[in-house]
VMD Tcl script that draws the C-alpha trace (Angstrom):
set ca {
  {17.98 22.25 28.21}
  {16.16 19.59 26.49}
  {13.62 21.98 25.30}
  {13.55 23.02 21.84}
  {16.52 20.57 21.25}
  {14.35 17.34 21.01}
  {15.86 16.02 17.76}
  {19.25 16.14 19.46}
  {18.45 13.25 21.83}
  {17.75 9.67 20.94}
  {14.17 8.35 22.58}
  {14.15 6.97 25.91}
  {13.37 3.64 26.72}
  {9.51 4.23 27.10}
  {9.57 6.42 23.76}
  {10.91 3.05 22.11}
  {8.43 1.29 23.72}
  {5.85 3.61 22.39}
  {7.15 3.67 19.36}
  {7.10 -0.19 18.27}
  {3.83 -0.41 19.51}
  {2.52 2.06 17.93}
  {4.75 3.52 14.75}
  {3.88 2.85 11.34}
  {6.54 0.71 9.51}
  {7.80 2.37 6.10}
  {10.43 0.21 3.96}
  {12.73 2.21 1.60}
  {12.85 0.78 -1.97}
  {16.26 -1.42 -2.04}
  {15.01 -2.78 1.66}
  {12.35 -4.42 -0.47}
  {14.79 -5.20 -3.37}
  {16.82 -6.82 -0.62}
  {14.45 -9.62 -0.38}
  {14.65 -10.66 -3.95}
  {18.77 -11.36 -2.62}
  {17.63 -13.88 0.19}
  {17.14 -17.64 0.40}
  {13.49 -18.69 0.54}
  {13.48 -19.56 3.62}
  {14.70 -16.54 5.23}
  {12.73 -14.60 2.60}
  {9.68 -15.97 4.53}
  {11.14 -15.25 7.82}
  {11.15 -11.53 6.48}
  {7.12 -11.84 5.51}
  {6.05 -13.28 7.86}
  {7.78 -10.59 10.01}
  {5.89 -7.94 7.98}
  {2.76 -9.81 7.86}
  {2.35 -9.53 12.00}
  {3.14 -5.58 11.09}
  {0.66 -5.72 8.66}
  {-1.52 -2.88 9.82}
  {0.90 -0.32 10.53}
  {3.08 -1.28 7.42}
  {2.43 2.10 4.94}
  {4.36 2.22 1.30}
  {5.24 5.98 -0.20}
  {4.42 6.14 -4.18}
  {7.95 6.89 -4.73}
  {9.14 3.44 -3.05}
  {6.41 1.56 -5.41}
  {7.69 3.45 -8.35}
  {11.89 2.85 -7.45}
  {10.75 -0.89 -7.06}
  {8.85 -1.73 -10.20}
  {11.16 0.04 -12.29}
  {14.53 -1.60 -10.34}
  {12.96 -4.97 -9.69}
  {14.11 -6.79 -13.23}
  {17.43 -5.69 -13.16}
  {17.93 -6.75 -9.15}
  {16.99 -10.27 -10.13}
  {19.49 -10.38 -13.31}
  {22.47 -9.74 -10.98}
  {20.91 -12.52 -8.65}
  {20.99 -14.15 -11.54}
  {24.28 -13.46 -12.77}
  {25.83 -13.89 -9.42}
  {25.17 -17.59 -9.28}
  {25.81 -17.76 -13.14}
  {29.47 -16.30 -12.35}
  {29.87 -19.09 -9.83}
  {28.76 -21.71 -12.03}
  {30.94 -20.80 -15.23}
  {33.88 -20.71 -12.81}
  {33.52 -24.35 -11.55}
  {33.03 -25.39 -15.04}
  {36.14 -23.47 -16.17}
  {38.48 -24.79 -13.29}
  {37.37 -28.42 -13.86}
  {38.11 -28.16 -17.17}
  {41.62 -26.64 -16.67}
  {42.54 -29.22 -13.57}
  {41.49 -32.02 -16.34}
  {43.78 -30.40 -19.16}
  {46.71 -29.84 -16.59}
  {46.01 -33.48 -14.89}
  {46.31 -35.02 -18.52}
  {49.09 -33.08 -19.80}
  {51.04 -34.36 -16.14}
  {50.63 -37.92 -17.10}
  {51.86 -37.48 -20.26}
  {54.95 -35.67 -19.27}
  {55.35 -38.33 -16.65}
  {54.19 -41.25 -18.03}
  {57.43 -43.66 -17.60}
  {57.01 -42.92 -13.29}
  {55.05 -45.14 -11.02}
  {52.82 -42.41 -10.00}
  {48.90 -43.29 -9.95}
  {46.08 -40.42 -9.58}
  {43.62 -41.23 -11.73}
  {41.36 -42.33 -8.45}
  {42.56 -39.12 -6.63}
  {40.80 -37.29 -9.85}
  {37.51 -39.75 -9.74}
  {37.32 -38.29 -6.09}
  {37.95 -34.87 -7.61}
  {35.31 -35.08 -10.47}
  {32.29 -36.36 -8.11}
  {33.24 -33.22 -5.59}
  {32.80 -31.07 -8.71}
  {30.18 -32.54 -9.69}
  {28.67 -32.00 -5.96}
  {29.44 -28.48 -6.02}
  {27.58 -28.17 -9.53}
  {24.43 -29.66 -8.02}
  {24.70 -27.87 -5.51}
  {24.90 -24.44 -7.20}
  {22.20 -25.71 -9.77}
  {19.74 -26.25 -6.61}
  {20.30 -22.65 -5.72}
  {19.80 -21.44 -9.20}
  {16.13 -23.43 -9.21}
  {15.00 -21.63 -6.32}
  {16.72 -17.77 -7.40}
  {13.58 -15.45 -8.86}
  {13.22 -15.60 -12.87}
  {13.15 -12.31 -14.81}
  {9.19 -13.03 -15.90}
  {6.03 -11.11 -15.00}
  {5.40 -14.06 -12.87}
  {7.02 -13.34 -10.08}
  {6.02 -14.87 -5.88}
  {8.27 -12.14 -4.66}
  {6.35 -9.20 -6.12}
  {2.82 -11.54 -5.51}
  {3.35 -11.57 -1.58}
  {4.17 -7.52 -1.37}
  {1.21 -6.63 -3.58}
  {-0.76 -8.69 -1.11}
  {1.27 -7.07 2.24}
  {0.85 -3.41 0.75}
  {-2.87 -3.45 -0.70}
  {-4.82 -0.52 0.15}
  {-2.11 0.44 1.72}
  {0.11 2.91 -0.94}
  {0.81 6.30 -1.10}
  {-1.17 8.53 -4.15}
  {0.76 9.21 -7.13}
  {1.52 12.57 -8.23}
  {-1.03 13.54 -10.30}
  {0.50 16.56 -12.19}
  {3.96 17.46 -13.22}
  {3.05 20.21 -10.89}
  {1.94 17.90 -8.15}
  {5.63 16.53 -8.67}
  {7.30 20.21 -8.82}
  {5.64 20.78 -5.32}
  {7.46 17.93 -3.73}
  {10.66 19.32 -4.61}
  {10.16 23.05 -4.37}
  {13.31 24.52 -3.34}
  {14.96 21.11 -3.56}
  {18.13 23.01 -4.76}
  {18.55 25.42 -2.33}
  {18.02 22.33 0.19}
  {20.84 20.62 -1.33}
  {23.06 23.88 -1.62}
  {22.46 24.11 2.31}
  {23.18 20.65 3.28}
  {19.72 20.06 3.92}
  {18.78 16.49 4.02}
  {17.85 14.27 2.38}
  {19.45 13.77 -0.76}
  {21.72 16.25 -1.31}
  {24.30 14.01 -1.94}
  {22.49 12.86 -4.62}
  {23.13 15.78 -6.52}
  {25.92 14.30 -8.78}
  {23.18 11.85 -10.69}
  {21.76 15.55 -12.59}
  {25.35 15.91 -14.12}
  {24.62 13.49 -16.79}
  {21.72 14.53 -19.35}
  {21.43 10.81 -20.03}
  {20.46 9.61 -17.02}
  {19.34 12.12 -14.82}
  {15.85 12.57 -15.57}
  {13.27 9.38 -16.51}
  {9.38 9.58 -17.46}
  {6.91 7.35 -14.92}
  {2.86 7.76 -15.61}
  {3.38 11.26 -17.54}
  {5.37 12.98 -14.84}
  {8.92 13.88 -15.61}
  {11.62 12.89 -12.47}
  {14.81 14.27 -11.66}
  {16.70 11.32 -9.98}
  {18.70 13.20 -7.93}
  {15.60 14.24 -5.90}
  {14.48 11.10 -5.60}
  {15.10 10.95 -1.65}
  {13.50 14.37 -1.13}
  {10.30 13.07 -3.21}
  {10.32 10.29 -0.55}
  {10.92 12.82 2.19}
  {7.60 14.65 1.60}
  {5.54 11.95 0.89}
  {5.89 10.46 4.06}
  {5.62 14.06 5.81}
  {2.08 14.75 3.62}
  {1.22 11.46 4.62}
  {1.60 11.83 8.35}
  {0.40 15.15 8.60}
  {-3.22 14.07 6.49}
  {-3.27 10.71 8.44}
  {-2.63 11.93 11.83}
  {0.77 9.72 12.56}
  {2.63 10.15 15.15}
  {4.46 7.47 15.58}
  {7.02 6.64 12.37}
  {9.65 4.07 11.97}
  {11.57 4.23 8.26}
  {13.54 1.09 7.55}
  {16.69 2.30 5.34}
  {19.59 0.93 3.64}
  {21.03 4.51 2.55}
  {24.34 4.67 4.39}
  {24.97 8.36 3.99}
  {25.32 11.73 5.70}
  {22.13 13.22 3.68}
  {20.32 10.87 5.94}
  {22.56 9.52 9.07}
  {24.02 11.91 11.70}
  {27.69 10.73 11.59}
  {30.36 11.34 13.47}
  {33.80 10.31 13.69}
  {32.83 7.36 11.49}
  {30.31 6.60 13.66}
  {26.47 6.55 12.78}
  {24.14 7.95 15.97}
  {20.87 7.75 14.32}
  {18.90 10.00 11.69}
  {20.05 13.29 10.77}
  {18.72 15.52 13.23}
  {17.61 17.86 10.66}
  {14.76 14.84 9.81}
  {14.18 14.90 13.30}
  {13.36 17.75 13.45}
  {11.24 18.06 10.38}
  {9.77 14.79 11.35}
  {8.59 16.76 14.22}
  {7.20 20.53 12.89}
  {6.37 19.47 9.37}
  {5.35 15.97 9.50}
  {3.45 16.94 12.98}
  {5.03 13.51 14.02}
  {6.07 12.97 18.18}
  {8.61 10.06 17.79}
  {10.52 9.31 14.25}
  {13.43 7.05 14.55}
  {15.54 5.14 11.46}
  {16.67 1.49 11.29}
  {19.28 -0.36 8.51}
  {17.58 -3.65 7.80}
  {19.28 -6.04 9.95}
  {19.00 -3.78 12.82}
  {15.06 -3.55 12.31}
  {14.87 -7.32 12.34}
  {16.93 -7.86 15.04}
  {14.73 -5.45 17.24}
  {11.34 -6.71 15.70}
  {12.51 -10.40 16.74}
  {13.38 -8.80 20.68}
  {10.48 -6.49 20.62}
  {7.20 -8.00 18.79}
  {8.81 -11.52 19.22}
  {8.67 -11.96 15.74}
  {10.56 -15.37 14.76}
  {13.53 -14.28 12.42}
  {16.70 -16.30 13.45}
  {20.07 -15.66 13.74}
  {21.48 -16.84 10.43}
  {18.59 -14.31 8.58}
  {20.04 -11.13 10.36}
  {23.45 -12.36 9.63}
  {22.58 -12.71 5.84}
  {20.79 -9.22 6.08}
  {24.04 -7.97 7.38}
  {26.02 -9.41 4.40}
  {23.52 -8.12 1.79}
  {23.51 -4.85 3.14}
  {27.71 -4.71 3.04}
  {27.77 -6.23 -0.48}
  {25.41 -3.74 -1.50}
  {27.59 -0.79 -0.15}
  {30.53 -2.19 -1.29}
  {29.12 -2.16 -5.32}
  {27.50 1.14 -4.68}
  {30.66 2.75 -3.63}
  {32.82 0.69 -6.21}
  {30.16 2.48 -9.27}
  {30.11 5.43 -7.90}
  {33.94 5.58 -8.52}
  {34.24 3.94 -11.64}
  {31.28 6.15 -12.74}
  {33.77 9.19 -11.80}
  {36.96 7.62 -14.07}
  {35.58 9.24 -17.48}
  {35.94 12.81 -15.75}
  {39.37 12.09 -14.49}
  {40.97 14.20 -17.13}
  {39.14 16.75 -16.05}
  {39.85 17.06 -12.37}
  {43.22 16.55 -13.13}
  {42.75 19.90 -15.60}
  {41.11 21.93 -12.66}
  {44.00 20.57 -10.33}
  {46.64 21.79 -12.61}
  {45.52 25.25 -12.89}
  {45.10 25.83 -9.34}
  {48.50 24.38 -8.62}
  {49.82 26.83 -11.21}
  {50.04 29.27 -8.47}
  {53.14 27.65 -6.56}
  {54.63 26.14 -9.76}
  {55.61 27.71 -13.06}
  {55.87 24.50 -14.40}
  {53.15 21.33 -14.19}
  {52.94 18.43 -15.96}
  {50.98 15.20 -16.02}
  {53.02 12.24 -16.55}
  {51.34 9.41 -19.01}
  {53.61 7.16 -17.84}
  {53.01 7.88 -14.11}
  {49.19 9.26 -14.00}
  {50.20 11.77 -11.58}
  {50.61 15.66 -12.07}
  {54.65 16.19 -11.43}
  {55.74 20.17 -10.47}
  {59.15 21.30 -10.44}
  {60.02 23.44 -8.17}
  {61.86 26.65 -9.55}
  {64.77 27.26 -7.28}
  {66.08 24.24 -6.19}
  {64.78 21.83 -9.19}
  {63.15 19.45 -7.33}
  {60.43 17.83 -8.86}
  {57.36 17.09 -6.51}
  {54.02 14.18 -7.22}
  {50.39 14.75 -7.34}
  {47.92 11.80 -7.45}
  {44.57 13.36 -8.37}
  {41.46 10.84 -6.32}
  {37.89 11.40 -6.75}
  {35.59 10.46 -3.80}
  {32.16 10.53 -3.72}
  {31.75 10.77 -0.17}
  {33.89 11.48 2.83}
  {33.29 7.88 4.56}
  {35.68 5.15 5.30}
  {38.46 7.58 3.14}
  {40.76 4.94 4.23}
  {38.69 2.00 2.57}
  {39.05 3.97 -0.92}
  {40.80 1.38 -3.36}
  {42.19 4.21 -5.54}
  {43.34 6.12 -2.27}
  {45.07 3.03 -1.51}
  {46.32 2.12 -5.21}
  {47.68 6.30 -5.65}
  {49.37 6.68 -2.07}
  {51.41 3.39 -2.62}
  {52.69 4.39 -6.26}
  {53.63 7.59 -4.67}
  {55.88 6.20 -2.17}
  {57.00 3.79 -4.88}
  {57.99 6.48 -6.60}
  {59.97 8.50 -4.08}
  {61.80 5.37 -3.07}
  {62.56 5.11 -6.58}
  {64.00 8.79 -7.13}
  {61.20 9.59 -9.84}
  {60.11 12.76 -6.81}
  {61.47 14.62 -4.51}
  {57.60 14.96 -2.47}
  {54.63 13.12 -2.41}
  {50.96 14.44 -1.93}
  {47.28 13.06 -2.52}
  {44.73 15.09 -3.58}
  {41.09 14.10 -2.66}
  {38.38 15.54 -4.96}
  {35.14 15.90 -3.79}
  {31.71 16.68 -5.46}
  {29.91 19.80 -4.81}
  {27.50 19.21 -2.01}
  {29.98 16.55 -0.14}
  {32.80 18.92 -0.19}
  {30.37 21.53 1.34}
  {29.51 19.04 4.09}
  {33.23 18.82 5.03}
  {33.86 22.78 4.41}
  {30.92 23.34 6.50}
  {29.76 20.58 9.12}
  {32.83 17.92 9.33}
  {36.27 20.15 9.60}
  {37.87 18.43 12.14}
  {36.95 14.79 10.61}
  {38.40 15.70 7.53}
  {41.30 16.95 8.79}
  {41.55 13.82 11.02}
  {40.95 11.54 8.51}
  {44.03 12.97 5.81}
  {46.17 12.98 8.95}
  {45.67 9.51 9.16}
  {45.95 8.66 5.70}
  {49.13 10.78 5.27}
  {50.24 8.96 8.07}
  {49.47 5.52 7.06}
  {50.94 5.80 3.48}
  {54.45 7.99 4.56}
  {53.16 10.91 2.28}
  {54.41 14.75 2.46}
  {50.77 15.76 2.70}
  {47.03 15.70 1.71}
  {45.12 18.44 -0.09}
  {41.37 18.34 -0.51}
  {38.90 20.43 -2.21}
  {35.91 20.96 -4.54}
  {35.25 19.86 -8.27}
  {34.37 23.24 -9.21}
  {35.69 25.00 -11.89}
  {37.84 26.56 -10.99}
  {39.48 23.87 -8.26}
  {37.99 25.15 -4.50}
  {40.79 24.68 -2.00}
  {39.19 23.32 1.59}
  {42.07 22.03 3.50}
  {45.39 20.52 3.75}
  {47.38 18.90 5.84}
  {50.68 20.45 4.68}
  {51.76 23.28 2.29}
  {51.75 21.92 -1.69}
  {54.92 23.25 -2.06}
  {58.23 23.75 0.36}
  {60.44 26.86 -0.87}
}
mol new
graphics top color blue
foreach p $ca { graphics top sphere $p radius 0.5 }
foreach p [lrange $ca 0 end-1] q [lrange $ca 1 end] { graphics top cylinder $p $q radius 0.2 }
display resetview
């Protein structure tokens, strides 16, 4: 049964055995961005990790090229992280000292005595500034002189993948990358959303012009060239992508790489065992497996990076969405003017309100745009739109309340296509959670694709 089915299973024991003896190690770009976000210490856990890897560690072009271009702007938020922190101690000392002295004034005629209760104050303070200033003396500087970048030039030499060397050498990589993406064919096609802006979907690198959103696929085929000219077999890709164009996941849960990879990994790439790790998980296994010495406290802080970094990634991926809100609501609006002869969006509410023509009653809308299908119920505007709606009902303002989830083109495919049941499981629980009359969900196409609901948009 297992036959012709082999990127359905996960290896066996001996196949993982096989494999970290054997694989070659590839790091995805923000994997080595990640580094520039550790202490030093456990940044030289990490190397010298890599450095007993050294032979088998391999580095695509298109990683080089995402790091050197990302690289200054990873250290400014370093930067600006402990900046934040620092402005914040300095602004809260300097309130406490206003409010402290405007106290004694108010109450100067009563026996009470804190100035040495605000010495004690002032030197803790003045700890935690220290403190904070010893972290900022070790964070990396935005300057071409840079350890970081130093110790992977030194790691990776002789040891990067060629350049395209033609705009048609680049057109190669990604031949047919749209139908891929039309058919759910990983990786990247949930990428597809950073061609919608003319802005900022294409850059120039070395006289080749790049489309961003194929950036994954670019990746894709560069390691599958460089496997099949080099004869690997073995291949190990350390990831921090959380998403469905590269994880199978089901039920919330993530199994291990899209089989679809698998598979690829296996008839294209002529590779026998391919197999994906996040970044903690990779060190955790390279410390049980190679006995490399990366402690506790270093996987933990991987952990934490890796969750921060999802966190901001989802967070501008919404907030990237909000200038197009108009629109979705617009697409919305005509759809729903099938079951209502009268729609309106309320200013005052943000939702769409439609009456309903016999009995009068006047049902909500709250209009959500999600990126991806994940951890629905983590969604801050789900959250923020499902609340005013039952605020709203309570109030009298509506007779019914129902969220509307808006999808982008290839993720809404995904759920029309491959992930039914989790989507349906997933509003359920939502509508569920909040008290609402129902949840629609659908494409942002123009016109508004219908997928799925969990209850009629209108009762008669």
């Amino acid at each position: 049964m297992k036959d012709g089915f082999k990127h359905y299973y996960q290896p066996t024991q001996e196949e993982f055995s096989l494999l970290w003896k054997n694989a070659t190690v590839i790091l995805d770009t923000n994997v080595l961005l990640d580094l520039y976000r550790l202490p030093q210490s456990q940044q030289e856990e990490i190397f010298k990790a890599l450095e007993g890897l050294k032979d088998r560690l391999w580095i695509p072009h298109q990683v080089a090229l995402e790091f050197h271009r990302r690289r200054i702007t990873v250290i400014e938020g370093v930067q600006k992280s402990s900046k934040e922190i620092a402005n914040t101690i300095e602004k809260s000392s300097k309130e406490i000292q206003s409010a402290v002295e405007q106290f004694k004034l108010e109450h100067r005629s009563s026996s009470i005595e804190i100035q040495d209760t605000l010495g004690k104050l002032s030197s803790a303070i003045n700890e935690l500034k220290a403190a904070v200033k010893s972290i900022q003396d070790t964070e990396p500087q935005i300057s071409q002189d840079d350890p970081t970048r130093d110790r992977l030039v030194q790691l990776y030499n002789g040891k990067t993948g060629p350049a395209p060397t033609s705009q048609k050498d680049l057109d190669r990589l990604v031949q047919n990358g749209e139908d891929r993406y039309k058919n759910l064919i990983p990786p990247g096609f949930q990428d597809s959303d950073k061609d919608k802006n003319p802005k900022t979907s294409h850059f120039w690198a070395n006289g080749v012009l790049y489309r961003r959103m194929f950036g994954d696929l670019i990746l894709w085929n560069q390691i599958l060239n460089y496997t099949i000219d080099n004869k690997k077999k073995h291949v190990i890709l350390v990831t921090s992508d959380k998403k469905a164009d590269w994880w199978q996941i089901e039920y919330g849960r993530t199994l291990g790489p899209h089989q679809e990879l698998i598979y690829e990994a296996n008839t294209k790439g002529g590779i026998d065992h391919f197999w994906m790790y996040s970044a903690p998980e990779f060190a955790k296994h390279a410390k049980e497996l190679t006995g490399a010495e990366i402690s506790q406290p270093t996987i933990d802080k991987l952990q934490q990076v890796e969750q921060t970094e999802a966190k901001d990634s989802e967070s501008h991926l919404w907030s990237d969405q909000a200038a197009k809100f108009n629109d979705y609501i617009r697409l919305f609006k005509s759809w729903m003017l099938q079951f209502y002869p009268d729609v309106t969006f309320s200013i005052e509410y943000q939702i769409l309100i439609a009456t309903q023509p016999q009995k009068g009653h006047k049902n909500g809308f709250a209009v959500v745009y999600a990126n991806t299908s994940n951890r629905l119920n983590l969604h801050p505007e789900i959250a923020v739109a499902s609340t005013k709606g039952a605020n709203l009902k309570a109030s009298g303002v509506i007779k019914e309340f129902r969220l509307v989830i808006v999808f982008p083109t290839p993720t809404a495919y995904y759920i029309k296509n491959l992930a039914t049941e989790e989507m349906k499981m997933d509003a359920a629980d939502i509508q569920r959670r909040y008290h609402l009359d129902g949840v629609i969900w659908g494409a942002a196409t123009d016109p508004f694709e219908f997928i799925g609901t969990t209850s009629a948009p209108h009762h008669e």
